[in-house]
ROKE-368086 format. One line per field, with one value per residue (C-alpha): residue in three letters; x, y negated, z; residue number from 1. Coordinates in steps of 0.25 Angstrom, whole numbers, plus 5000, padded with zeros to 4 digits. Example, Ala and Ser with C-alpha at 12.3 -4.5 7.8 and 13.67 -1.06 7.14 Angstrom:
// residues 2
code <- (ALA:SER)
px <- (5049:5055)
py <- (5018:5004)
pz <- (5031:5029)
pos <- (1:2)
***
This chain:
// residues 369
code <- (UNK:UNK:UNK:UNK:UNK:UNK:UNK:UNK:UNK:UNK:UNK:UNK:UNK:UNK:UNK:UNK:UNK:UNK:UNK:UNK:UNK:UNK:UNK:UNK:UNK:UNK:UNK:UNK:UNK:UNK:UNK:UNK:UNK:UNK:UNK:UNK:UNK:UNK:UNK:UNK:UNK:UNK:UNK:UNK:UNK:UNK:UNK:UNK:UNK:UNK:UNK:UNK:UNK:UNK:UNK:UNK:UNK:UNK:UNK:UNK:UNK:UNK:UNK:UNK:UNK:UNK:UNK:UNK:UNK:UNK:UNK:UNK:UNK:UNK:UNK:UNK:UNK:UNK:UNK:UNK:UNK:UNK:UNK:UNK:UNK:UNK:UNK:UNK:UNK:UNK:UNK:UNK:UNK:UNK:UNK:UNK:UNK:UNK:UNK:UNK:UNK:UNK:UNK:UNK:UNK:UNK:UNK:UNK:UNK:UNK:UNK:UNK:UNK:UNK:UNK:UNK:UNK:UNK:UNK:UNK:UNK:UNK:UNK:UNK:UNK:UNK:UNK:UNK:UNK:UNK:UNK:UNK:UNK:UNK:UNK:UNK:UNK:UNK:UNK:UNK:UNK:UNK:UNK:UNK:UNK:UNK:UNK:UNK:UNK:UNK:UNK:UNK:UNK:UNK:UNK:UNK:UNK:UNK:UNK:UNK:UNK:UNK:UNK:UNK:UNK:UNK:UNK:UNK:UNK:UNK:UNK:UNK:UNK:UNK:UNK:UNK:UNK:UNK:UNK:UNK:UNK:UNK:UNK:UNK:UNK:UNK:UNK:UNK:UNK:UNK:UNK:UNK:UNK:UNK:UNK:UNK:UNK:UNK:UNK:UNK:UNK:UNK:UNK:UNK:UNK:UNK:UNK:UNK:UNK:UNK:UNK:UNK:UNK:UNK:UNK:UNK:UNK:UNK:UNK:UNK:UNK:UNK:UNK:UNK:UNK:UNK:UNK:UNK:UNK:UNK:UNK:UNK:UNK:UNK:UNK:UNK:UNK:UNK:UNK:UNK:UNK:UNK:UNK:UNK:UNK:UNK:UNK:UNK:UNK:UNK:UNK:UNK:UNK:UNK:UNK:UNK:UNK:UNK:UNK:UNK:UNK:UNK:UNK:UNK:UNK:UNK:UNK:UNK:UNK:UNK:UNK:UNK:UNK:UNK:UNK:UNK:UNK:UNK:UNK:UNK:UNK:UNK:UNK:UNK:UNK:UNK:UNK:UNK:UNK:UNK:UNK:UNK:UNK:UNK:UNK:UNK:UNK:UNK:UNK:UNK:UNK:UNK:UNK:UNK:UNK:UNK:UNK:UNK:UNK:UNK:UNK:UNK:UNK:UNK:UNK:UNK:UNK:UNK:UNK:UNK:UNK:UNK:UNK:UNK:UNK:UNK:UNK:UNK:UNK:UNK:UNK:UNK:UNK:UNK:UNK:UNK:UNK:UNK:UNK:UNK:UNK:UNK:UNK:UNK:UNK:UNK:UNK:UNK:UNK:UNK:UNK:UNK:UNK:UNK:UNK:UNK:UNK:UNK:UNK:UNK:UNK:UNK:UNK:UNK:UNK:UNK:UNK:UNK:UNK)
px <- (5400:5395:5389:5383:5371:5370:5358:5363:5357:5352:5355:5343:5345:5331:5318:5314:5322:5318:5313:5322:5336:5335:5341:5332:5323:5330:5321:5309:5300:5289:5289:5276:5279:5268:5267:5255:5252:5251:5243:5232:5233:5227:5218:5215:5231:5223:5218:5221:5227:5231:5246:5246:5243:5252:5260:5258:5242:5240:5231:5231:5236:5231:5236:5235:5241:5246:5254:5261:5273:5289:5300:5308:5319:5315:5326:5324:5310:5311:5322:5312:5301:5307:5305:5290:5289:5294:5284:5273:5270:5275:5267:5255:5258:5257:5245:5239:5248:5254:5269:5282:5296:5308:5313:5300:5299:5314:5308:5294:5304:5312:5297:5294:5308:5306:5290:5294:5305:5296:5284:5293:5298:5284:5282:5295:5291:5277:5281:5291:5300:5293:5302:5314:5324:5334:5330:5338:5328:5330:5322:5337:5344:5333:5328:5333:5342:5337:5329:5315:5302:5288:5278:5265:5252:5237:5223:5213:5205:5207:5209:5215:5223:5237:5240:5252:5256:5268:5275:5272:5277:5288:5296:5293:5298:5313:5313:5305:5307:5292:5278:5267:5259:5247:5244:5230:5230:5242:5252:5267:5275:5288:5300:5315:5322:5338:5341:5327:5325:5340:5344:5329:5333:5346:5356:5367:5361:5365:5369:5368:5367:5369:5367:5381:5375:5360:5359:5370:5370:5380:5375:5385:5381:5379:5378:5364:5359:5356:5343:5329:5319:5307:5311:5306:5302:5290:5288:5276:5267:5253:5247:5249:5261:5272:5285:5296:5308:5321:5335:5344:5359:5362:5377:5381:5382:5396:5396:5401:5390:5382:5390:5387:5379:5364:5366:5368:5357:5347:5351:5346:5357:5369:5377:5366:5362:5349:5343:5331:5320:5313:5298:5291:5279:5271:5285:5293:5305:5310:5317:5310:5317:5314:5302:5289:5278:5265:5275:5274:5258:5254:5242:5229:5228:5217:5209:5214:5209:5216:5228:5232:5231:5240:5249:5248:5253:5264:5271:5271:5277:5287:5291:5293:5300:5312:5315:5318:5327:5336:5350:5354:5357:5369:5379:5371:5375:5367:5358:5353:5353:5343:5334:5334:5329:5318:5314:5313:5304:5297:5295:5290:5281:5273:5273:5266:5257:5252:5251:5241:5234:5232:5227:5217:5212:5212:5205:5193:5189:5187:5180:5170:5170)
py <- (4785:4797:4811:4821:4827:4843:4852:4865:4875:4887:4899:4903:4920:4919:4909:4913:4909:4905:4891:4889:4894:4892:4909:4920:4923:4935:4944:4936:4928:4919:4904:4896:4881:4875:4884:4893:4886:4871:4877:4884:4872:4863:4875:4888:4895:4902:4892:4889:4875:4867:4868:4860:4864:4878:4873:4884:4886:4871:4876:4871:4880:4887:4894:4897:4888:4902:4906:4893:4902:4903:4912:4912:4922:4927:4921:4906:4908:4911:4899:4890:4894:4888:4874:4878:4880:4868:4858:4866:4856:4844:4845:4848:4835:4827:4832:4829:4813:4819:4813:4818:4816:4812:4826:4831:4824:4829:4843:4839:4833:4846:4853:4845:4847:4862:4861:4852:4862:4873:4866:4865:4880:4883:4876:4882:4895:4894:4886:4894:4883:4875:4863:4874:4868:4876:4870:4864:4865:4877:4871:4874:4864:4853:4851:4839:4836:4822:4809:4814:4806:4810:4801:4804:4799:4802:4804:4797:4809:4823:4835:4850:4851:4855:4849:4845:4838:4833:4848:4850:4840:4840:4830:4839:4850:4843:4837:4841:4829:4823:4829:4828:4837:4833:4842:4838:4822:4820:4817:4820:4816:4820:4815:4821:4814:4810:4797:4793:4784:4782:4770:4764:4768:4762:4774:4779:4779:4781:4772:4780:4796:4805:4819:4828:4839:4845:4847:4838:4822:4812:4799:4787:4783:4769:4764:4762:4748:4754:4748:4755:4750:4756:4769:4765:4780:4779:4764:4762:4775:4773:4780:4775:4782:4785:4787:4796:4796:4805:4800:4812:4812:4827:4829:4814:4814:4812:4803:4791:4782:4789:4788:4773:4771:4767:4782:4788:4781:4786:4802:4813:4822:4815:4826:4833:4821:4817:4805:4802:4800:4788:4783:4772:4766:4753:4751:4751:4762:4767:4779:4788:4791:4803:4808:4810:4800:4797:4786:4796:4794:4787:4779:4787:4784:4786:4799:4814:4811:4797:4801:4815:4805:4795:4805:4813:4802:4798:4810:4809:4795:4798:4810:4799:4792:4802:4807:4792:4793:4805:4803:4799:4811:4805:4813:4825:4834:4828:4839:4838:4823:4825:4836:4827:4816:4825:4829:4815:4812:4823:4822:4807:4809:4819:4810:4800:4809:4815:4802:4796:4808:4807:4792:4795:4807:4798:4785:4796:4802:4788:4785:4799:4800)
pz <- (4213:4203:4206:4200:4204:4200:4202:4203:4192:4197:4188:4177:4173:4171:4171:4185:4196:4210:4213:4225:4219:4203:4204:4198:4210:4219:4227:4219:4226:4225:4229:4232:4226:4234:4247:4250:4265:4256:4245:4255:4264:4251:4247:4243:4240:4228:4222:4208:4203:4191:4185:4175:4158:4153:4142:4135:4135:4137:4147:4162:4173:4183:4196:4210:4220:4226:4212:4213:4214:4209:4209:4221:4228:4240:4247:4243:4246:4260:4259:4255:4265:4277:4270:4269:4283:4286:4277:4278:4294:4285:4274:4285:4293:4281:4277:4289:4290:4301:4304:4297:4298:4288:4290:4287:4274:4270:4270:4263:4253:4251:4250:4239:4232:4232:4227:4216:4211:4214:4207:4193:4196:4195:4182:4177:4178:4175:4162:4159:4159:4149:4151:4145:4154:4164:4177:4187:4197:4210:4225:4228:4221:4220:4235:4242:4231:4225:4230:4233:4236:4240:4238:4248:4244:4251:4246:4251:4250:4259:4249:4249:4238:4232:4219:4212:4199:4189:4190:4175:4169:4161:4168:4179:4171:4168:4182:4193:4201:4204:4210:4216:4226:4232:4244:4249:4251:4250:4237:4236:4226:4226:4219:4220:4209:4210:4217:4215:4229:4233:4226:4232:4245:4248:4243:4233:4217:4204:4196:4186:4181:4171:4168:4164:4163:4162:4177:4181:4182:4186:4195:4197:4213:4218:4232:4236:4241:4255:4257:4254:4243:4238:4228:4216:4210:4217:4217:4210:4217:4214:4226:4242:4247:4255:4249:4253:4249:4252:4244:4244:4237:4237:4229:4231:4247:4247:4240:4248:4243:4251:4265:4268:4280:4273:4266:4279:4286:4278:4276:4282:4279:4273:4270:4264:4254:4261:4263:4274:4271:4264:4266:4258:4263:4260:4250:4261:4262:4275:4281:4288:4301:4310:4317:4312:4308:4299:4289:4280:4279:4265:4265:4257:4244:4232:4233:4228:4214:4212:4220:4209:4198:4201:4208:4195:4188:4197:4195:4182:4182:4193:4184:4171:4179:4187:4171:4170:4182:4177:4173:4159:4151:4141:4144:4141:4129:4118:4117:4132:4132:4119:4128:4141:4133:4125:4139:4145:4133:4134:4150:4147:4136:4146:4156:4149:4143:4155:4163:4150:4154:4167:4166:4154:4162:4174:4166:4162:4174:4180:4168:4167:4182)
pos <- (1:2:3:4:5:6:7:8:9:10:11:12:13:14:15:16:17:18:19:20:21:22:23:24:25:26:27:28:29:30:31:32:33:34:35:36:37:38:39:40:41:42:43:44:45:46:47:48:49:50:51:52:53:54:55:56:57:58:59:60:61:62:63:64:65:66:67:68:69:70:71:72:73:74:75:76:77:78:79:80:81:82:83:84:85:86:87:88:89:90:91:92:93:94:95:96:97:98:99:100:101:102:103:104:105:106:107:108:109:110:111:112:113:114:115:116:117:118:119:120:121:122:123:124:125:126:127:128:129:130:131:132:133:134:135:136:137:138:139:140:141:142:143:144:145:146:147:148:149:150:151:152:153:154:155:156:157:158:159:160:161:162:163:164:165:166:167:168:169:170:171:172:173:174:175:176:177:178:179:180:181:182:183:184:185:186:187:188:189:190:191:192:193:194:195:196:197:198:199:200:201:202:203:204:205:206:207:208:209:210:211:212:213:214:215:216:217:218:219:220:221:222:223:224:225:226:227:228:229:230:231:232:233:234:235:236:237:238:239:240:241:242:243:244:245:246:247:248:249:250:251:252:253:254:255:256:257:258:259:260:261:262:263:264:265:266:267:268:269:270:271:272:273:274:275:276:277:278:279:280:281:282:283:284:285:286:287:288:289:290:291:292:293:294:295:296:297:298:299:300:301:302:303:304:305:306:307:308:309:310:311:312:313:314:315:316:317:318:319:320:321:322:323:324:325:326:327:328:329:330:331:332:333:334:335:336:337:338:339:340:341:342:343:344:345:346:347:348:349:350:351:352:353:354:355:356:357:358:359:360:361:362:363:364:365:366:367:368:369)
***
């Protein structure tokens, strides 16, 4: 079967539009990317932190957590509070390993959707779109569109902190598909990425898929094994974790692939293009069914320090590899088949660079102490 998957554009009058809707921001509001009650439960909300170098002044940046801020319209910001609301006893569970349920996690993965986006909105406007694209990326049109994962990892060590990292990098720039946030012990990395985990998890893939146009691709669908393996994005994690995964087929659920009686098993909302929700432990993938419990619970790992590292690292690589995953660009106008491969090149060379870096830099403090 073939599909297209198509994310809406949202209109660009001007460079400032609201995070949530793509549309120049109407009654002009602020949005907080990471919210003010999760920024003073890991500190001080005044305090300053690290943003990564200004391309402009190869200096690093610094700001107040509490400035972490984009443009919003008033209306989709009051929108968007209700999800807020809602994770803000989630998140707090989790800190504490207390017990969570699989529709507790769908709504930690929307979260996690709408800080990604509202992370490179961040970077869009305070770069001033460095990257010189015309974005496809509004919360609107990118939450619970595509396979997402969240990979949770835990320190061994108990800190208050709120740090992030992978948001400047170009690939990141192009295709803010992969971060990571730490919020005290514990790690998320998060992934959304299409088709990333459906093949592995029994489900309709493709076969194959091309872009038509700039926003627009083409996927030719197979019928998926219907049993459940290991995803391979994450395969090789170099930290102790636990894995979940949620597959999520927007635009192709009516496609009769996706009527069979394994696909209906394992959605949460068929109609809607859902899948449940996936966990991985101990490299074992099973549905999370309902009620709340501790499975979620990853085993402790190496302390703050080790753990920033490799997780630094990781996101890089993961980001490396979904440009890999992206669909071929052949039937592009010459001229944009030529700029996507400049910008794969580009996005790779960084990748490498930076990760050389972080090892050397790595290799020396064990060496100086």
């Amino acid at each position: 079967m073939r599909g297209s998957s198509k994310s809406p554009r949202p209109p660009r009058k001007n460079k400032v539009f609201c995070a949530f809707c793509g549309g120049p921001p109407e009654k002009k509001n602020r949005e907080h990317v990471l919210p003010q009650w999760l920024i003073e439960l890991t500190g001080k909300l005044t305090r300053k932190v690290y943003l990564g170098t200004d391309y402009t002044t190869r200096q690093m940046r610094e700001f107040r957590y509490s400035s972490l801020t984009v443009p919003a319209c008033k209306q989709c910001n009051s929108r968007y509070s209700e999800l807020e609301g809602r994770i803000k006893p989630i998140i707090l569970a989790i800190l504490n390993d207390g017990p969570v349920g699989h529709n507790d996690l769908h709504l930690l993965l929307d979260w996690f959707d709408k800080v990604r986006i509202g992370m490179w909105t961040w970077y869009y406007h305070i770069d001033n779109n460095l990257a010189g694209i015309d974005p496809l990326f509004a919360i609107d049109q990118r939450l619970g569109l595509r396979d997402r994962v969240l990979v949770v990892t835990k320190t061994s060590d108990l800190v208050t902190d709120l740090t992030f990292r992978g948001c400047n990098m170009p690939s990141f720039y192009y295709t803010p598909s992969c971060f990571n946030l730490m919020i005290n012990q514990y790690g998320f990395t998060n992934i959304s990425s299409p088709f990333v985990v459906s093949e592995a998890l029994g489900l309709p893939y493709p076969r194959g898929a091309e872009y038509i146009t700039a926003g627009e691709a083409v996927y030719s669908i197979a019928s998926g094994t219907e049993t459940m393996r290991v995803p391979g994005i994450t395969a090789d994690f170099p930290l102790p974790c636990t894995k979940i995964f949620q597959p999520i087929w927007k635009g192709f659920q009516q496609d009769p692939l996706y009527a069979s009686q394994y696909a209906r098993s394992v959605t949460m909302d068929h109609a809607g293009g859902i899948g449940q929700i996936f966990i991985e432990k101990g490299a074992v993938v099973s549905v999370l069914h309902e009620g709340r419990n501790t499975t979620w619970v990853p085993p402790a790992g190496p302390n703050t320090e080790v753990s920033r590292y490799q997780l630094s690292k990781v996101v890089i690589t993961l980001q490396d590899r979904i440009d890999g995953l992206a669909p071929g660009f052949q039937r592009l106008p010459a001229e944009e088949r030529r700029h996507r491969e400049k910008v794969l090149h580009t996005n790779h060379e960084a990748n490498s660079k930076v990760l050389l870096e972080l090892t050397n830099r790595w290799k020396s403090r064990l060496r100086f102490g």
